[in-house]
Jmol script that loads the backbone (N, CA, C; Angstrom):
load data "model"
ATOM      1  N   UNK A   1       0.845  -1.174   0.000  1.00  0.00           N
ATOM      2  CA  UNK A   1       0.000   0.000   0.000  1.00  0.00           C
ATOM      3  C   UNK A   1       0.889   1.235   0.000  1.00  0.00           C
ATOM      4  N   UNK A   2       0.267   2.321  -0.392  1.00  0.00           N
ATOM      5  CA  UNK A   2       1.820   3.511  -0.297  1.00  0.00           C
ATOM      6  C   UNK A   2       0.323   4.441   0.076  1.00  0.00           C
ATOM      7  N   UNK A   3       0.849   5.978  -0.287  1.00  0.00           N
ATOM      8  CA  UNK A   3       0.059   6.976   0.212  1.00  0.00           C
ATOM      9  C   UNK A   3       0.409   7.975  -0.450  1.00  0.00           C
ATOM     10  N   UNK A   4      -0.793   8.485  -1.185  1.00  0.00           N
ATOM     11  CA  UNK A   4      -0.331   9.406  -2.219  1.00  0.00           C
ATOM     12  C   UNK A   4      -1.328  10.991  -1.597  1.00  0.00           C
ATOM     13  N   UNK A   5      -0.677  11.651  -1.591  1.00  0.00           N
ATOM     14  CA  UNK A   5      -0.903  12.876  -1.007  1.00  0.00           C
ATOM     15  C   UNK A   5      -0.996  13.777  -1.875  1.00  0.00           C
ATOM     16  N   UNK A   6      -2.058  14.492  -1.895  1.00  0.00           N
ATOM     17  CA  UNK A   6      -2.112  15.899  -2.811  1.00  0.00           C
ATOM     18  C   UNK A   6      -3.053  16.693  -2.301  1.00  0.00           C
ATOM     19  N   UNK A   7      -2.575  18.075  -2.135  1.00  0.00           N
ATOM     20  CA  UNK A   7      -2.776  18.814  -1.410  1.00  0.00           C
ATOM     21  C   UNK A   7      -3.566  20.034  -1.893  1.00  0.00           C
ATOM     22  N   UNK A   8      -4.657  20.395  -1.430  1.00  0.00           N
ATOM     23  CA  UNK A   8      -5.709  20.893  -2.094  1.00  0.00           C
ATOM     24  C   UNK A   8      -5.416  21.755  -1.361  1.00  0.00           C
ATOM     25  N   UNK A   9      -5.015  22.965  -1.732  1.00  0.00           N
ATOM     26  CA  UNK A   9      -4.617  24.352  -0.582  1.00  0.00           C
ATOM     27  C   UNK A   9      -4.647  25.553  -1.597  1.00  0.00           C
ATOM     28  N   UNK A  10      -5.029  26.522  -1.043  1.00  0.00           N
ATOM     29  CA  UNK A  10      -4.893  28.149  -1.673  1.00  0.00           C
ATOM     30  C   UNK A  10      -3.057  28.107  -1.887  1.00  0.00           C
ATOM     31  N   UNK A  11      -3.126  28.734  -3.232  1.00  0.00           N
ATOM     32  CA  UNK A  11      -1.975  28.854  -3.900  1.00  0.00           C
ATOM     33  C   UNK A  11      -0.987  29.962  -2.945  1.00  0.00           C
ATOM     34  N   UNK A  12      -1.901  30.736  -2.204  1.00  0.00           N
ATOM     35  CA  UNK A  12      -1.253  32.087  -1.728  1.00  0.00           C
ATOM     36  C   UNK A  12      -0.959  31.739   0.150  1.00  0.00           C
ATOM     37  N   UNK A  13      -1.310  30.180   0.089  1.00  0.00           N
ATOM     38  CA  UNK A  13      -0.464  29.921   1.595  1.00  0.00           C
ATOM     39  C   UNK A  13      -0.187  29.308   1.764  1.00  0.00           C
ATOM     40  N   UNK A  14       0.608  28.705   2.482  1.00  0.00           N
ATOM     41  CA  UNK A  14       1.615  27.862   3.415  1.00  0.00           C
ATOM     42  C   UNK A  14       1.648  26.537   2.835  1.00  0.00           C
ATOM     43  N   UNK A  15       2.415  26.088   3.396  1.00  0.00           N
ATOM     44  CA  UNK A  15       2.282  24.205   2.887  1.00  0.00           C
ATOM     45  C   UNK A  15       1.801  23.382   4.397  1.00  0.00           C
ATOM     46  N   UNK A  16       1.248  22.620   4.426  1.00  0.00           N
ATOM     47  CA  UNK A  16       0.484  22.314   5.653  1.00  0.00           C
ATOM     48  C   UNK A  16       1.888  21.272   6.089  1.00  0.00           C
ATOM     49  N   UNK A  17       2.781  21.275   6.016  1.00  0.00           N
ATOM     50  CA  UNK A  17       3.625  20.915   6.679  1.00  0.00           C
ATOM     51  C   UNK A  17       5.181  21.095   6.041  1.00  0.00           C
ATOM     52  N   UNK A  18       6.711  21.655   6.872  1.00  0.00           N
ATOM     53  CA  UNK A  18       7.691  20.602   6.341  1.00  0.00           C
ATOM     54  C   UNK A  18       7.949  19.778   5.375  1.00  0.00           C
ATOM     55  N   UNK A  19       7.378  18.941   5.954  1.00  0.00           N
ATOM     56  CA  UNK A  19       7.628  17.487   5.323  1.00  0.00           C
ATOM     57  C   UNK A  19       6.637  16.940   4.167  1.00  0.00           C
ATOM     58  N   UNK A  20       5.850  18.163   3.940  1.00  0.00           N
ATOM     59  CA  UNK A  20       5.135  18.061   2.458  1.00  0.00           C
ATOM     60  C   UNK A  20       5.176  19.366   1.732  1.00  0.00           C
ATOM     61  N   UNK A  21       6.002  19.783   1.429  1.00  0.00           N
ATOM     62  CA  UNK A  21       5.922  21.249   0.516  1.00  0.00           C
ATOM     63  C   UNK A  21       5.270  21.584  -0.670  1.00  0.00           C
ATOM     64  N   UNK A  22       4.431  21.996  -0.936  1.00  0.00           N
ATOM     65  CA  UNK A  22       3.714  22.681  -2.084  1.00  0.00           C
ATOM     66  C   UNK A  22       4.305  21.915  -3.562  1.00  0.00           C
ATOM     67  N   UNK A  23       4.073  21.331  -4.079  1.00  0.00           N
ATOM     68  CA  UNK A  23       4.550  21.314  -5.334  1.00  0.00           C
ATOM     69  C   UNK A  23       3.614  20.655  -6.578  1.00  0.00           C
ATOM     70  N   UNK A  24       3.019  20.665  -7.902  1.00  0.00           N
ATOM     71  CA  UNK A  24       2.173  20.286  -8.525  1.00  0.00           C
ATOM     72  C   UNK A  24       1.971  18.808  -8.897  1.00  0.00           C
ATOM     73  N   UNK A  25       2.951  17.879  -8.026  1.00  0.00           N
ATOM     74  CA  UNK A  25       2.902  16.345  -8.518  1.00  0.00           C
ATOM     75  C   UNK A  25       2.593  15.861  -7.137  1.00  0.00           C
ATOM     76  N   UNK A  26       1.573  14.445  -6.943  1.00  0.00           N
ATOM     77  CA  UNK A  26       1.643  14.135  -5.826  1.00  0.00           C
ATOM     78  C   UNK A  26       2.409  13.670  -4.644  1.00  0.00           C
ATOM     79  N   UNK A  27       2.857  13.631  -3.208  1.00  0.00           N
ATOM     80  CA  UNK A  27       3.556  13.110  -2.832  1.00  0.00           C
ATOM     81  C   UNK A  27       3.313  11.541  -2.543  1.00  0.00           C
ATOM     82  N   UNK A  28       4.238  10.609  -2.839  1.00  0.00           N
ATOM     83  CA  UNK A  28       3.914   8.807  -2.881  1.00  0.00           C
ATOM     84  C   UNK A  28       5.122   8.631  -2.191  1.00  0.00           C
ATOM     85  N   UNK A  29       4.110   7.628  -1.085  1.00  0.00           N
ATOM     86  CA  UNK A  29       5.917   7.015  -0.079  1.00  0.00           C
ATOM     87  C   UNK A  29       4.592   5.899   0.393  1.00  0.00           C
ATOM     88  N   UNK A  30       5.646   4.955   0.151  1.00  0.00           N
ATOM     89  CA  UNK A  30       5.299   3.156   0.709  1.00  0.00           C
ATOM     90  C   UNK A  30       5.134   3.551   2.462  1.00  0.00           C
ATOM     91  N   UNK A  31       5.354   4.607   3.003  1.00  0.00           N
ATOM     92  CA  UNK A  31       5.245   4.174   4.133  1.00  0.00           C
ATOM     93  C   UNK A  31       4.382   5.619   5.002  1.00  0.00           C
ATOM     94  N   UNK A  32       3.933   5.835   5.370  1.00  0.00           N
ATOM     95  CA  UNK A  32       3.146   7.068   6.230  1.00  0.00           C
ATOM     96  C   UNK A  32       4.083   8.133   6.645  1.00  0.00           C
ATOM     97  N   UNK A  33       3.793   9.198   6.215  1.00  0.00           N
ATOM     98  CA  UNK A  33       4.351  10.262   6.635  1.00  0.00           C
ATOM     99  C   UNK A  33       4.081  10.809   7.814  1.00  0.00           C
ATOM    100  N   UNK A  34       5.222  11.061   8.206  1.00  0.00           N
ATOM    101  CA  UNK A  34       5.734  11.975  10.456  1.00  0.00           C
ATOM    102  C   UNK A  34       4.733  12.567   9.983  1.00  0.00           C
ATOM    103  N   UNK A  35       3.693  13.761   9.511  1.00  0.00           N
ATOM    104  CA  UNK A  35       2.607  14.745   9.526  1.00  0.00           C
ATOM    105  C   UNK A  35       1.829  13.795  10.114  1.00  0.00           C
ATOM    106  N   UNK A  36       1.256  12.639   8.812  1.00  0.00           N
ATOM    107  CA  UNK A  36      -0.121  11.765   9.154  1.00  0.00           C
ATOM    108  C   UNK A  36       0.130  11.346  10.510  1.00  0.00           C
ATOM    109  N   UNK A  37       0.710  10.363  10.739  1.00  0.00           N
ATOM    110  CA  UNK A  37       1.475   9.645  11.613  1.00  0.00           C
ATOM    111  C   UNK A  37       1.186  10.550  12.968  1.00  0.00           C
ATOM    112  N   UNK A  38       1.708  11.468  12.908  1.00  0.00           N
ATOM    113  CA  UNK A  38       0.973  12.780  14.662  1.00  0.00           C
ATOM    114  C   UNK A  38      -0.189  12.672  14.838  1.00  0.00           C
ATOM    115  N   UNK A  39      -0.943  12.338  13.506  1.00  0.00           N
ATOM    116  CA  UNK A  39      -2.356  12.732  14.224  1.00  0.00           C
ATOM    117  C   UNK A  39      -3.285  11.235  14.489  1.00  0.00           C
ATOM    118  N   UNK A  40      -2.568  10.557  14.734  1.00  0.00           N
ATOM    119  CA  UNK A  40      -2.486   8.746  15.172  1.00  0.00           C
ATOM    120  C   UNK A  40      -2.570   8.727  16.793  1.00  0.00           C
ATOM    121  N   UNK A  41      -3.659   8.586  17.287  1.00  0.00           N
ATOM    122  CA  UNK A  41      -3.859   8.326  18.620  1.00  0.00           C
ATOM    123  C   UNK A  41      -2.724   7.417  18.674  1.00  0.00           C
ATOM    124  N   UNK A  42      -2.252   6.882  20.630  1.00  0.00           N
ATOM    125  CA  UNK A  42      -1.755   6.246  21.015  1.00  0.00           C
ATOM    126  C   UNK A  42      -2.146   5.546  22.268  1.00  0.00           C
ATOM    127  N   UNK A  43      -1.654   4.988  22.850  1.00  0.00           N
ATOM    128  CA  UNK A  43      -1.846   3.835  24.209  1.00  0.00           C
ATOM    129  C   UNK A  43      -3.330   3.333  23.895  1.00  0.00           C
ATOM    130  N   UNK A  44      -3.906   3.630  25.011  1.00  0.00           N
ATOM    131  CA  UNK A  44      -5.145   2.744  25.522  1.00  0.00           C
ATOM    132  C   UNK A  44      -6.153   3.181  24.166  1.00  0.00           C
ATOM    133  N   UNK A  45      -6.399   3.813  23.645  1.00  0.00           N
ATOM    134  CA  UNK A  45      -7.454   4.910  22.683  1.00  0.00           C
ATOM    135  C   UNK A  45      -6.894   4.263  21.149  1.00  0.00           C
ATOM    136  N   UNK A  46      -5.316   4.042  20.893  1.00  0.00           N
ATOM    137  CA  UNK A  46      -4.991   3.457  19.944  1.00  0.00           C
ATOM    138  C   UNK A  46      -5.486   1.867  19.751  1.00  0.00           C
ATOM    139  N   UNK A  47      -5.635   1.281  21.055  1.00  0.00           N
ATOM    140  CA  UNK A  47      -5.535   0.112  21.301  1.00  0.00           C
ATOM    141  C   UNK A  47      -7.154  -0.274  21.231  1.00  0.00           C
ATOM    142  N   UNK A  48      -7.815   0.662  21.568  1.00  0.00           N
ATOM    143  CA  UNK A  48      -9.366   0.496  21.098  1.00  0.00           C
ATOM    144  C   UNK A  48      -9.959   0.858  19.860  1.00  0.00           C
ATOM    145  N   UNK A  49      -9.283   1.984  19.412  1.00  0.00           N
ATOM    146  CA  UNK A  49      -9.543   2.220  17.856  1.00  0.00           C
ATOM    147  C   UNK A  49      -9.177   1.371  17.173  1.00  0.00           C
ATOM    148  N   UNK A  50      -8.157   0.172  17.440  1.00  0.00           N
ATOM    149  CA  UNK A  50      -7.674  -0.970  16.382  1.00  0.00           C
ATOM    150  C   UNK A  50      -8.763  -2.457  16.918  1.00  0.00           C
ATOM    151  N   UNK A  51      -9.377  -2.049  18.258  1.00  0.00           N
ATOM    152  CA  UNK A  51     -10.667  -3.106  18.029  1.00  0.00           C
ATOM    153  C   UNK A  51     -11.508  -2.986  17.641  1.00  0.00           C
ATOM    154  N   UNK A  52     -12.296  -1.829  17.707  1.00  0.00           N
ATOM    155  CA  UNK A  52     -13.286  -1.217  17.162  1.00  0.00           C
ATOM    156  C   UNK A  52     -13.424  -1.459  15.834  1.00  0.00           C
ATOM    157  N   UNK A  53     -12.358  -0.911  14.982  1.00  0.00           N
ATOM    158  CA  UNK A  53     -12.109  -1.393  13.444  1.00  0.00           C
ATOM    159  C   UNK A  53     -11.334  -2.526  13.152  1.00  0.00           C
ATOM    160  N   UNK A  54     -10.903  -3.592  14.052  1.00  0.00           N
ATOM    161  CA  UNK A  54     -10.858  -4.643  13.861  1.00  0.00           C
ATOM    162  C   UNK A  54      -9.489  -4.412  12.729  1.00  0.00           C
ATOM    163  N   UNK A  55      -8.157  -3.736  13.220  1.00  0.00           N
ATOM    164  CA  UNK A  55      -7.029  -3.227  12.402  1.00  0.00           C
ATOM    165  C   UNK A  55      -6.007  -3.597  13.368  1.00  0.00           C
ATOM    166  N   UNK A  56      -5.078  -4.033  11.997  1.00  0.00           N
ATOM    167  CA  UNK A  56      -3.880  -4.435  13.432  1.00  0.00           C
ATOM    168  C   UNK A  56      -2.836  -3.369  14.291  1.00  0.00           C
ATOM    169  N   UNK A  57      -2.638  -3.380  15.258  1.00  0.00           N
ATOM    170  CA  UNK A  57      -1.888  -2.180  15.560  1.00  0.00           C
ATOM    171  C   UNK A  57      -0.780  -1.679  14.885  1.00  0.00           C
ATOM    172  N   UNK A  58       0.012  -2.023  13.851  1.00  0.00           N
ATOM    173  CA  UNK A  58       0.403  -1.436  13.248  1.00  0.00           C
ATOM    174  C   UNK A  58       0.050  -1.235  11.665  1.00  0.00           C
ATOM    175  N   UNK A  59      -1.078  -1.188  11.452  1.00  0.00           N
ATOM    176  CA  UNK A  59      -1.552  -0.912  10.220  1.00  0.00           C
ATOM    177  C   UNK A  59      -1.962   0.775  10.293  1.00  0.00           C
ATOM    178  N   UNK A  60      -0.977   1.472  10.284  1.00  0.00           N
ATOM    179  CA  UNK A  60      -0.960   2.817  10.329  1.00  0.00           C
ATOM    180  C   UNK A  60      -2.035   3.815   9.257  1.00  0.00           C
ATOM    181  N   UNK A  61      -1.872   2.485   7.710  1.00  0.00           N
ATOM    182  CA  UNK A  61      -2.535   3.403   7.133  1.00  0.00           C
ATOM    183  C   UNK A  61      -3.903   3.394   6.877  1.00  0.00           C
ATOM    184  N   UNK A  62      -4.497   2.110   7.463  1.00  0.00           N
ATOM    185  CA  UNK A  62      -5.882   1.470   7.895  1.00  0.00           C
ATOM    186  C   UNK A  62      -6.735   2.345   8.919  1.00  0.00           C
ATOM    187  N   UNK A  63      -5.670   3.009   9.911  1.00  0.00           N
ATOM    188  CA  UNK A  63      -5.878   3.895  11.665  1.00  0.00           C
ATOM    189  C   UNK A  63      -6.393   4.891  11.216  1.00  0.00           C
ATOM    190  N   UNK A  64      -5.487   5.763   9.891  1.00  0.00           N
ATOM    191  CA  UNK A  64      -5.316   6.792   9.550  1.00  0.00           C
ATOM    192  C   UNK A  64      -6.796   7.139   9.088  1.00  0.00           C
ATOM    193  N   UNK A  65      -6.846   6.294   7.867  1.00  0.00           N
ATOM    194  CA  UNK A  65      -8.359   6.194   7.187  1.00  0.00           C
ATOM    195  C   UNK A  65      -9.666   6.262   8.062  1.00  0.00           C
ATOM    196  N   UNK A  66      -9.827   5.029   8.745  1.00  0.00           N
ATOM    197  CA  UNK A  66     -10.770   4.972   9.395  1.00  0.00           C
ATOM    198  C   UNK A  66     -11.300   6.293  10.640  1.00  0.00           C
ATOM    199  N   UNK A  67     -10.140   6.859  11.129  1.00  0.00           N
ATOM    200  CA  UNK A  67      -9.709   8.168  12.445  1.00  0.00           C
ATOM    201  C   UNK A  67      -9.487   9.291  11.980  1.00  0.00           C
ATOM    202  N   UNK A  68      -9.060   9.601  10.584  1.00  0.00           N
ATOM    203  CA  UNK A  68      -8.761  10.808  10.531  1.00  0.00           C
ATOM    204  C   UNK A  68      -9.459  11.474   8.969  1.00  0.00           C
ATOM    205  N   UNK A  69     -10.861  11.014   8.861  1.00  0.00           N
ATOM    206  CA  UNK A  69     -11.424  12.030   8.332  1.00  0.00           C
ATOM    207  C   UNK A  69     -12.400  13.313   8.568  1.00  0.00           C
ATOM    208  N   UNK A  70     -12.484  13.393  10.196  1.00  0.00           N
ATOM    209  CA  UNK A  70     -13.245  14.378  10.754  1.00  0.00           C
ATOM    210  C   UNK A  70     -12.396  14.517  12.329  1.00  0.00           C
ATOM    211  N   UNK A  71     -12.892  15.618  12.443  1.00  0.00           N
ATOM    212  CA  UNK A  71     -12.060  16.005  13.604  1.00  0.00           C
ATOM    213  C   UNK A  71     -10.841  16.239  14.244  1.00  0.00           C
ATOM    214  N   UNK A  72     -10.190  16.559  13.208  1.00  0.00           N
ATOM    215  CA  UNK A  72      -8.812  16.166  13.273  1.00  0.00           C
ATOM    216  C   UNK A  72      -8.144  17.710  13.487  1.00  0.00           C
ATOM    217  N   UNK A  73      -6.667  17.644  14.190  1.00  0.00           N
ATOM    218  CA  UNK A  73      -6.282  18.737  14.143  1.00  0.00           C
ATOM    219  C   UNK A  73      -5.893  19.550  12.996  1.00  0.00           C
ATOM    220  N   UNK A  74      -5.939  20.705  13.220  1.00  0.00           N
ATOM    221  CA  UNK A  74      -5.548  21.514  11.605  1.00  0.00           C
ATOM    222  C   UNK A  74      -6.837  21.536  10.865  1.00  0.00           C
ATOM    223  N   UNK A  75      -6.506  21.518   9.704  1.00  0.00           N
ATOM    224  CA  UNK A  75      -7.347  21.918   8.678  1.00  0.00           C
ATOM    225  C   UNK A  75      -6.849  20.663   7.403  1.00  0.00           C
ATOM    226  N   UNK A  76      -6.757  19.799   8.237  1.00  0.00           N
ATOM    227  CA  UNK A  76      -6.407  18.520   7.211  1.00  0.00           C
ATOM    228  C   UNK A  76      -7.755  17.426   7.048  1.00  0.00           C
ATOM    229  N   UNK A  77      -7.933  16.946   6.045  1.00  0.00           N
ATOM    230  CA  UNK A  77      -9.006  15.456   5.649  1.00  0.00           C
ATOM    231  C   UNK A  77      -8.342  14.512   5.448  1.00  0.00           C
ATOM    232  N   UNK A  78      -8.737  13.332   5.746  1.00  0.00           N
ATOM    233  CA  UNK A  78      -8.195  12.431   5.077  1.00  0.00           C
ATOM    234  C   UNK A  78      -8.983  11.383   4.319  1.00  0.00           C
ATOM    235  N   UNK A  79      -9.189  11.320   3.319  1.00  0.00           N
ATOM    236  CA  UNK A  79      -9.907  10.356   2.289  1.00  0.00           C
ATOM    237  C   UNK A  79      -9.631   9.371   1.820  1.00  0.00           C
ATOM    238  N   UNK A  80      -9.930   7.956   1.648  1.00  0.00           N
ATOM    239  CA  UNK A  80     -10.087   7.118   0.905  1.00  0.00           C
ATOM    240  C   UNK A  80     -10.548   7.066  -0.253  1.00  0.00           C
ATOM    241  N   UNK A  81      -9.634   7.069  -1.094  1.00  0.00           N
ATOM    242  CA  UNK A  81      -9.560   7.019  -2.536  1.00  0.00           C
ATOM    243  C   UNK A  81      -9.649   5.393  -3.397  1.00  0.00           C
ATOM    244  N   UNK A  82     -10.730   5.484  -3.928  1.00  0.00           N
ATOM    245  CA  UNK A  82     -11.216   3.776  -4.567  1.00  0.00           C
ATOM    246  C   UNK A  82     -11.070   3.853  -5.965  1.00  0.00           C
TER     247      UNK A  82
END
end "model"
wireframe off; spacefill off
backbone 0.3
color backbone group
């Protein structure tokens, strides 16, 4: 699985992180990016969000999906793309 990132942002601000800078091609990495990755509950709350959805604890990008399309800090979404 990889993770392809593209970033739907006003041309006239910021890059929502470092570690993803503005640029017109998507970002793709086999493995979850330190941004996503922060906004990944942990301990006891991680450990129930992976029963709840029935995900293994380290299926980061399964956590991500299922946890981080509402409510999340910032002004970030995260979508599942089919």
């Amino acid at each position: 699985m990889s993770l392809n990132v593209s970033l739907r942002v006003d041309p006239t601000t910021s890059a929502v992180s470092v570690t993803l800078p503005k640029r017109p091609t998507p970002h793709v990495s086999p493995v979850l990016f330190p941004f996503f990755f922060g906004l990944l509950a942990e301990g006891s709350t991680k450990a129930l969000q992976c029963r709840e959805f029935r995900l293994d604890e380290n299926d980061h990008f399964g956590r991500l999906i299922k946890t981080a399309h509402s409510d999340v800090i910032g002004t970030v979404t995260v979508e599942e793309v089919s």
